[in-house]
N, C-alpha and C positions, 0 to 999 in steps of 0.2 A: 498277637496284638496286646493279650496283657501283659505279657512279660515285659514287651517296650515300654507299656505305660506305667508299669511297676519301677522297671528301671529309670524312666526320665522324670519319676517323681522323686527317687531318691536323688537323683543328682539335681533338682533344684532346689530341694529343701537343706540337701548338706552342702550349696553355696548360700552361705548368708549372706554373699553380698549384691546376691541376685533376691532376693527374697526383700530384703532391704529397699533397692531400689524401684523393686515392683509395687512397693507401698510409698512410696516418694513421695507422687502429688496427695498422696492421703493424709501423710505428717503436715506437707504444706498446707494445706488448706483446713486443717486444723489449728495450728500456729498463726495463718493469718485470720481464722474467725473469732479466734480467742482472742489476739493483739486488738484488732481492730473491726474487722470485718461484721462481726457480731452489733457492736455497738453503733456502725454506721449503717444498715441495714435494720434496727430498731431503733433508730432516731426518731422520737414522736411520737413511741409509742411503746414508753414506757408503764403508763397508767394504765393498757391494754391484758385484760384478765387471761391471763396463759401465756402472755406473750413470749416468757423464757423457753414453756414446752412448747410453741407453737414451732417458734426459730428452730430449736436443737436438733425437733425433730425433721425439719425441712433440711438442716446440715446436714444428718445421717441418711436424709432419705440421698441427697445429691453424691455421699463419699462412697456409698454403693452402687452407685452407678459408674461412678469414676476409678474404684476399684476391681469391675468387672472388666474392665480395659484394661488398665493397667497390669494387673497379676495374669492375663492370659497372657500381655506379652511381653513378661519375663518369662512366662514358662515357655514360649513360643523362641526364645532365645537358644534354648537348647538345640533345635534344630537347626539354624542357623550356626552356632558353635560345630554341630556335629558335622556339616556341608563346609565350615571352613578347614576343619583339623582332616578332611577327609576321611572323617569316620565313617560316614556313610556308606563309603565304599564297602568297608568290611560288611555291614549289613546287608548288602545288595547283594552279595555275593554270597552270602548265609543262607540256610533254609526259610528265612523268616521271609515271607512275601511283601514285595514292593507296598500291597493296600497293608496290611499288617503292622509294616513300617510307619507309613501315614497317619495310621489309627493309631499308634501307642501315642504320636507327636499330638494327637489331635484330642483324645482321650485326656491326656495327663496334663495338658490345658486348662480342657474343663477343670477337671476337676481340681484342680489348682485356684482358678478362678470361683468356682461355691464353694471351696473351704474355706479360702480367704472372704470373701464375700460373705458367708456365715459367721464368720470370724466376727468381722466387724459389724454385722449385725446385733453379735451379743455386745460388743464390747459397746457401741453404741446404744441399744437400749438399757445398759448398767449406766452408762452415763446420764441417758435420759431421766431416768430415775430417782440417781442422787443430787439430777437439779431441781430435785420439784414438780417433776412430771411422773408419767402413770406407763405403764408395760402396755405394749399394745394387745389390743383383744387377740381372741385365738382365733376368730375370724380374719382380721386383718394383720396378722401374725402366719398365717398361712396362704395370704395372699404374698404377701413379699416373698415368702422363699420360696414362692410357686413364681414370683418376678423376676429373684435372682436366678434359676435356673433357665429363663429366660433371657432375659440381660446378657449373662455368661455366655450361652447358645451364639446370644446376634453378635455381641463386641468381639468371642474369640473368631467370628466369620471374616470379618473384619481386618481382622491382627491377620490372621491368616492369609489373607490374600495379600496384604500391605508387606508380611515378610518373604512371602514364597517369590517377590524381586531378590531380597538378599541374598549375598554369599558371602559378606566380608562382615565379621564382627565390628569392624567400625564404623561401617554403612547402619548396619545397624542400631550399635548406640547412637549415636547422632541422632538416628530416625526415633529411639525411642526417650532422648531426650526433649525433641520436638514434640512428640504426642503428648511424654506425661504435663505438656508446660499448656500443653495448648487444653485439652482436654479437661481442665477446668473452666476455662471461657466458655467453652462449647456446650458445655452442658450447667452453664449460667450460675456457677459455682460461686467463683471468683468477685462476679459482677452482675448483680441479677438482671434481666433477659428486657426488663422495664426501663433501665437506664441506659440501655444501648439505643444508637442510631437506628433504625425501622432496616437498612439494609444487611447492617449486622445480624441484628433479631432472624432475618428471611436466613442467613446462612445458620445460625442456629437450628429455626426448624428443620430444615432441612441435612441435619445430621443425625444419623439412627439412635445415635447414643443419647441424643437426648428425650427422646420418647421412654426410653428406660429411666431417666432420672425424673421426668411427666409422671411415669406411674409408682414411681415411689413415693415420690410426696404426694400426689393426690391419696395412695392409703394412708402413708403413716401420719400428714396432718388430718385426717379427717376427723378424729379423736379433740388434738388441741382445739381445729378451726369452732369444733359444735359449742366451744366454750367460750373461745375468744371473738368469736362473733354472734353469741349469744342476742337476738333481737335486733342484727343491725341487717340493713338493706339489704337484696338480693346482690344492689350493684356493686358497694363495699368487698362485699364477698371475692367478685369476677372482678376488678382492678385487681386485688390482691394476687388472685391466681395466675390473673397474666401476667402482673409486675414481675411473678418471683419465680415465673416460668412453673407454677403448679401443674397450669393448665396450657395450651395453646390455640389462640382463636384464630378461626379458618370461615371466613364470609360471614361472620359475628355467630356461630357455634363453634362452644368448647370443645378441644377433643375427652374424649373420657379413657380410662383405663384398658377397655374392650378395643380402642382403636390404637394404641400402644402395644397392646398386644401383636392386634394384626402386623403393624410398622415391623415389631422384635423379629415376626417370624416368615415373613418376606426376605429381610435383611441379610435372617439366617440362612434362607433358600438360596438367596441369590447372591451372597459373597461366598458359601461355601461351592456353589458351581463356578464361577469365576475365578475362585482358589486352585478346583482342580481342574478345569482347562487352561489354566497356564504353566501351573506343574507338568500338566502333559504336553504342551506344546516345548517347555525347554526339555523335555525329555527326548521330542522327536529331535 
């Protein structure tokens, strides 16, 4: 098992143009927070004390979310490459065992998705930084990568079952050009979660992925929010969190971080068993 995952890390790290594209919607949504998205999302509230570290950090907390999707399925492309070139075959037919196989595709995922995912969490918090903001404590600096490793868990569940349909590399790009375009909306990236129609908002909640990007900003703003809401109303507070999908309200309770968790590792349970009873079934 680790030798496949040894080996399907080096073959996606020496395609750069898979590596690239698994940071896609990352670049995007960088590019549009910088051009515009930034500015139109703090309209009003400018005079607002932290407001630069409050956003940034709500940007980073959202691109880790959306990069733990994203980089699991570029790495998740490999398997698919390998099922179209009928490499697989040769594997199958080698000592290395069917679960073995599974595991190196499943293994070299992950761990594709928290390098990169860690990745951008430094490079984000350096940025946060030289805007004017502050490194997040080591409390809450150890909750996130205790999130990403979670995050990573439930989105590659996910990617996994949505690829183990492929067989054709161009089923797939297609499909993973659909997710990286969409997967910004969905996890209220693009458009925060307050300005959509109430039925949009319901399919929102109701996507795993965004409970991971729920628990990201609930930690990494909770540093700016104690500053930039310094003495202002309870209810100030909750429009914000729901507007910006910090939070999400369910019969008027917030969800909290402890219930994001729960959502990550359900998600993880239950697409990674739907993953493999369908591998098994086209197997029969």
């Amino acid at each position: 098992m680790w030798a496949m995952t040894k080996r399907n890390l080096k073959v996606f790290f020496r395609d750069r143009s898979s590596v690239f594209f698994s940071l896609l919607a990352v670049f995007i949504i960088i590019a549009l927070y910088a051009v515009f998205l930034g500015d139109t999302i703090t309209g009003g509230m400018e005079d607002v004390e932290g407001i630069d570290f409050l956003m940034n950090s709500w940007i980073i907390a959202g691109i880790l979310a959306v990069i733990s999707m994203t980089s699991t399925l570029g790495a998740f492309g490999i398997m698919v490459e390998d099922r179209a070139k009928k490499i697989v075959k040769d594997f199958t037919v080698s000592p290395i065992g069917r679960g073995s196989l599974a595991g190196g595709y499943i293994f070299c995922a992950f761990a594709v998705g928290v390098i990169m995912s860690l990745l951008a969490l430094v490079a984000g918090e350096i940025f946060i930084v030289a805007s004017g903001g502050e490194v997040l404590s080591m409390e809450n600096m150890l909750k996130v990568i205790g999130g990403i490793f979670l995050s990573v868990l439930s989105s590659s569940s996910i990617v996994l079952f949505i690829v183990s349909f492929f067989k054709s590399q161009n089923a797939f790009g297609t499909a993973s050009t659909v997710i990286g375009t969409l997967i910004g909306f969905l996890t209220g990236v693009y458009i925060p979660i307050g300005s959509l129609p109430e039925a949009v908002q319901g399919i929102i909640r109701a996507f795993p992925v965004s409970y991971s990007a729920s628990f990201f900003r609930t930690v990494m703003t909770e540093q700016p929010a104690a500053v930039s809401f310094a003495g202002a109303p309870e209810s100030m507070v909750r429009d914000f969190d729901t507007a910006l999908g910090v939070k999400f309200e369910f019969g008027g309770e917030m969800t909290t971080p402890a219930a994001c968790i729960v959502v990550m590792v359900i998600t993880a349970a239950a697409f990674y068993a739907l993953s493999i009873w369908n591998l098994s079934r086209k197997k029969k």
